[in-house]
C-alpha positions, 0 to 999 in steps of 0.5 A: 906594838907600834902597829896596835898604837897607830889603829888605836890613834887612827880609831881616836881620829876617826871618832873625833871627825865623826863626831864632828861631822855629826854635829855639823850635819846636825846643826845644818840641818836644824839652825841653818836649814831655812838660810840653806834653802835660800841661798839654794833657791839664790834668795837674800833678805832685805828689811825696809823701814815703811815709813808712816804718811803724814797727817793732813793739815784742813781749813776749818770747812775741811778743805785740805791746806797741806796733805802727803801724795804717794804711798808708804810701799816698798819700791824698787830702784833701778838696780834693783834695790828696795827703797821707801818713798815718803811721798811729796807734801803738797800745800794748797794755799802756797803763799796765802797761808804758808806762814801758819801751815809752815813746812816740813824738812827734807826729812819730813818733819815740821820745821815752821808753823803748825807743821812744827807745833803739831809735828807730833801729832801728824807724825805717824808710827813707822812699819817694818817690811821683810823682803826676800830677794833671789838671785834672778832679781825677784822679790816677795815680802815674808813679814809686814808690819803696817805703819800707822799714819799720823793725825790731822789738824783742822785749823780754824783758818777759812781758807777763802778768807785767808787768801783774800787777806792775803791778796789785800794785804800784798796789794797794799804793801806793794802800792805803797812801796812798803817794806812789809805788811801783816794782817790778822782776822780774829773772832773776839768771842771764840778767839778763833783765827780767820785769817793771817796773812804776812807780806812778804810771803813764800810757797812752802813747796818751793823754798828756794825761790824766796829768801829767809826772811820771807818765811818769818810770821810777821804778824806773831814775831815782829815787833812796832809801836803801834800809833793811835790805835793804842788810844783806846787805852787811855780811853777805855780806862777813862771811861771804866773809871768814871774819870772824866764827867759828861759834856767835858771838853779836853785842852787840844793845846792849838796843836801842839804840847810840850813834855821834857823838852820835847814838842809833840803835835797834831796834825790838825790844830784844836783849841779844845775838843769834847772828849769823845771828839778827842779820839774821833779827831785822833787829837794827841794832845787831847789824848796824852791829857786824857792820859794825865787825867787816868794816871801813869799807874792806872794807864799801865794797869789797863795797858796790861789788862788789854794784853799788851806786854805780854804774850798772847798764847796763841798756839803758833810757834815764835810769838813776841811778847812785845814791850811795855815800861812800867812806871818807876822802871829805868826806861821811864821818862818824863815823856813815858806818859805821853808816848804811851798815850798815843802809841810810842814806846810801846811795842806790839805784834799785829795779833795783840792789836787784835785781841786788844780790839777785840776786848771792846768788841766782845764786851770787854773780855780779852780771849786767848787766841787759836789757830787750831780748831781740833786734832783727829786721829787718822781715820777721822775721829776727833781726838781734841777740841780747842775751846774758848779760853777767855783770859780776863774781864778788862773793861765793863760791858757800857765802856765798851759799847761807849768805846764802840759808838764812839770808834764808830764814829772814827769811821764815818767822820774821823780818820778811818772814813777810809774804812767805811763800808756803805749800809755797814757799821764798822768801829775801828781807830787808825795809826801812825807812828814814826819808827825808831831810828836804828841810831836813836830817836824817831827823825828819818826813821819811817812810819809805821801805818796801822788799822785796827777795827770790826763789824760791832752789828755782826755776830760774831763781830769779827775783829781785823787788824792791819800793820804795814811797814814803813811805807813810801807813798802815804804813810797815814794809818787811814789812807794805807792801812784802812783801805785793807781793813775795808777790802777784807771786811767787805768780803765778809759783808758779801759773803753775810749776804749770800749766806744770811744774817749772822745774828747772836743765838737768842736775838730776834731776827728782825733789825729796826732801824733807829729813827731820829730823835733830835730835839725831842724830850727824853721821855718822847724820845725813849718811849719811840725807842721802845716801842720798836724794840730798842733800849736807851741810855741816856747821858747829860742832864734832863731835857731833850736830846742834843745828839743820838748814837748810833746815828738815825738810819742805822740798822740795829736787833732788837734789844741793842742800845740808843745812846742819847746825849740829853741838854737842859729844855730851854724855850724855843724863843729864846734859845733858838740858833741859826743854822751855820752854812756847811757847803763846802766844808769838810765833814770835820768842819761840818761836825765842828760848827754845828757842835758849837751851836749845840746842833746834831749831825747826820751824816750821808756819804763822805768828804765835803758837803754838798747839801744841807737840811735845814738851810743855812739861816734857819733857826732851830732849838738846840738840840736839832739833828741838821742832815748833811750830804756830802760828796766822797773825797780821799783824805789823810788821816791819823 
């Protein structure tokens, strides 16, 4: 009996460990066959994260401003293990365009400038890699799926144009000893950005060697009361409204006004100047009457409407929106009305000088600004444009050709004669204002210089403007700030040259020049300008023309306007003036005696006159346009 219980137990042993190694065997050889024979063959699987190459960032000509070098290929290190390189991000324009084009991390996502505000669209879609290593150390690849590599970003930026703003502006600021600088080229039509350029500046490749504080965008961040370059507002608004009537002169106060307790001045003393002249001369206490005569209400309307206080939208991260008082907020005073005149207690970034700028040279529309010209997929296929996005009508089309001839003016005989290209046309409007101290008030606070103006004969007429910082040398806006405009803008004038006109589609090729008019009747005098193609506008009463705009010589295309100051005809007998002595005087002084004897100016060249038609003791009908030369000098400005 105990034999038969022990077989019967050993049976029932047997066919449980049988039917376990049946079932092992099975599961051998069907779940674990392919493991088996690998590790029979010494073989493991390594799974590697391909990871995607980065979009390249283009100039709008499509030369490559930053691109990814080396490939998204398993690669072995030393000790055999299979790794991934990303490949190094390589930035042609370094320091010039570092501030738009930004960086990226160690991680290879954007940290700064449109690698950051388009890290999406470069970033691509990781692969995955299957890899199979044997004992020997060998290694095939048993499943890939390919990564996807990111977009690209054509800017608008032309890289040309980019380095040699940035050029300019390093030269200047480091001349003057200043403590920073930007400059912005703008296109007022499309609102394309050419250009932007900040100083100081670092090379994205090489972060280390600059600090901090030298990778910020200055032209879009930083924040300065911007001088009389703001006095365009006040007369922008003047004019759109019909404010002030023809030939009326403007209380210059001697140079001095005072408002709550407080003495403003100008530099140069005027007992009264015509209202025009009040801008070309930067006269503040001109301007801040001009303003009283527009109105707080009305000035902080076209203030708003010109894109101060607000941001610009521009498609570049960090912008400030910059401050602007209302009237009847806690920070106005009785003395808002006159800092906001001339540029004070207000603070704007360098890019909103441009589009301010650029609503009078695009006829008075304000356009949102862009740094990007479209997105492409990653073989090239264009997958967004960015179009023209105007933001408002701020002024009529005649105010801004009036503000045009008159900041015209500001060039050749005001404060920007510094800016002056010879056989060009350049509007702009200088500034200087002082820097709020960081214990209060303005005293020893330094200055802050600006320039801001553009080629009213070239289309699209290009706006720049220039900011620079508390400067230690000079610190007028025309004697640092303008010499930058000047030397960006005549790389635009060379360029135009060798590539042709830039003429408005729909214009005539041909360019007439305007002859003088002086001293002729309207009628005689409209009927010259039609003949060769040119349009009049004429302001004052009946008679004959006393001064033109733009000034004889000037190169216009045809369908441009003339505008002609007329004065009651008078005869010659007993209205005749003797022409005043100019030699020697400045160009200022010049303008000045001949506006009292209601003589014109036609000026050639700059500083102090040399030379004089008619002659001194001459005598002339009112009216007659006097030429002068003059020797060019460096002076101030305002």
């Amino acid at each position: 009996m105990q034999v038969e219980d022990r077989t019967r137990a050993a049976a029932w042993v047997g066919l449980v460990c049988g039917i376990g190694l049946v079932a092992r065997l099975f599961w051998l050889q069907v779940f674990a066959a392919e493991e088996l024979r690998a590790a029979g063959r010494g073989q493991s699987k390594i799974t590697v994260t391909l990871e995607a190459p980065r979009g390249s960032i283009y100039d709008r000509d499509l030369r490559p401003m930053a691109h990814t070098v080396g490939g998204a290929s398993p690669k072995k290190d030393r000790g055999g293990s299979v790794i991934s390189s990303r490949g190094g991000r390589v930035y042609v324009g370094r320091e010039a365009s570092a501030h738009v084009v930004g960086f990226v991390g160690s991680d290879g996502g954007g940290l700064e400038g449109v690698e950051l505000s388009r890290d999406e669209a470069l970033t691509g879609v990781k692969g995955r890699a299957v890899l199979g290593r044997f004992a020997d150390r060998r290694t095939i690849e048993l499943e890939r799926r390919d990564p996807v590599g990111g977009g690209h970003v054509v800017l608008s930026l032309d890289l040309e144009l980019q380095e040699a703003a940035h050029n300019a502006l390093r030269a200047g600021v480091e001349k003057e000893r200043a403590e920073s600088g930007s400059a912005v080229v703008l296109d007022p039509i499309s609102g394309e950005v050419l250009a932007m350029a900040n100083w100081p500046s670092y090379d994205p490749g090489a972060l280390g060697r600059s600090p901090i504080d030298s990778r910020r965008n200055r032209a879009i961040t930083d924040l300065l009361e911007p001088g009389s370059v703001f006095k365009v507002v006040p007369f922008a608004a003047a004019i759109d409204e019909d404010l002030v009537p023809g030939g009326a002169r403007i209380d210059c106060g001697n140079g001095k006004i005072r408002i709550a307790g407080r003495t403003i001045r100008d530099v140069h003393p005027y007992e009264s100047l015509p209202f025009e002249e009040v801008l070309v001369q930067s006269s503040n206490v001109g301007t801040i009457h001009v303003a009283e005569i527009v109105g707080p209400e009305r000035l902080y309307r076209y203030s708003k409407g010109f894109g101060f206080g607000e941001p610009t939208g521009i498609d570049l991260p960090g912008e400030g929106r910059g401050k602007l008082n209302a009237p009847g907020d806690d920070l106005w005073s009785g003395l808002s009305l006159a800092c906001l005149a001339i540029g004070q207690e207000v603070t704007v970034t360098t890019v909103q000088m441009a589009c301010a700028m650029g609503v009078l040279a695009s006829g008075g529309i304000l356009v949102e600004p862009h740094a990007v010209l479209r997105m492409l997929g990653p073989h090239g296929e264009v997958h967004a444009v960015s179009l023209r996005r105007p933001v408002r009508r701020v002024v009529k089309p005649e105010t801004a050709a009036r503000m045009t001839r008159i900041l015209t003016r500001v060039v050749e005989e005001g404060t920007g004669t510094n800016a002056a290209i010879e056989g060009v046309r350049v509007a702009g409007k200088t500034g200087t204002a002082q820097r709020a101290h960081p214990e209060g008030g303005y005293e020893g606070g330094g200055y802050n210089s600006t320039f801001a103006g553009y080629l009213p004969d070239r289309s699209p007429p290009l706006v720049i403007a220039v900011a620079v910082i508390d400067p230690r040398e000079e610190h007028y806006g025309g004697t640092v700030a303008a010499p930058i405009f000047r030397e960006i803008a005549e790389l635009i004038v060379r360029r135009d040259a060798v590539r042709g006109p830039r003429i408005a589609p729909g214009s005539a090729l041909a360019r007439v020049r305007v002859p003088s008019l002086g001293g002729k009747s309207i009628d005689q005098a409209r009927n010259e300008l039609e003949r060769i193609g040119l349009r009049t506008r004429v302001e004052g009463e009946a008679g004959r023309v006393s001064q033109q705009e733009p000034r004889p010589g000037t190169a216009l295309t045809r369908g441009a306007s003339v505008l002609l100051l007329a004065a009651p005809s008078q005869r010659d007998d007993t209205m005749a003036v003797e022409v005043p002595e100019l030699t020697g005087l400045s160009i200022r002084g010049a303008h000045r005696a001949l506006l009292d004897l209601g003589l014109g100016l036609r000026l050639d060249g700059n500083g102090h006159v040399i030379g004089q038609l008619p002659r001194a003791g001459q005598r002339v009908a009112p009216g007659t346009v006097c030429s002068v030369r003059a020797e060019p000098r460096s002076g101030g400005a305002s």
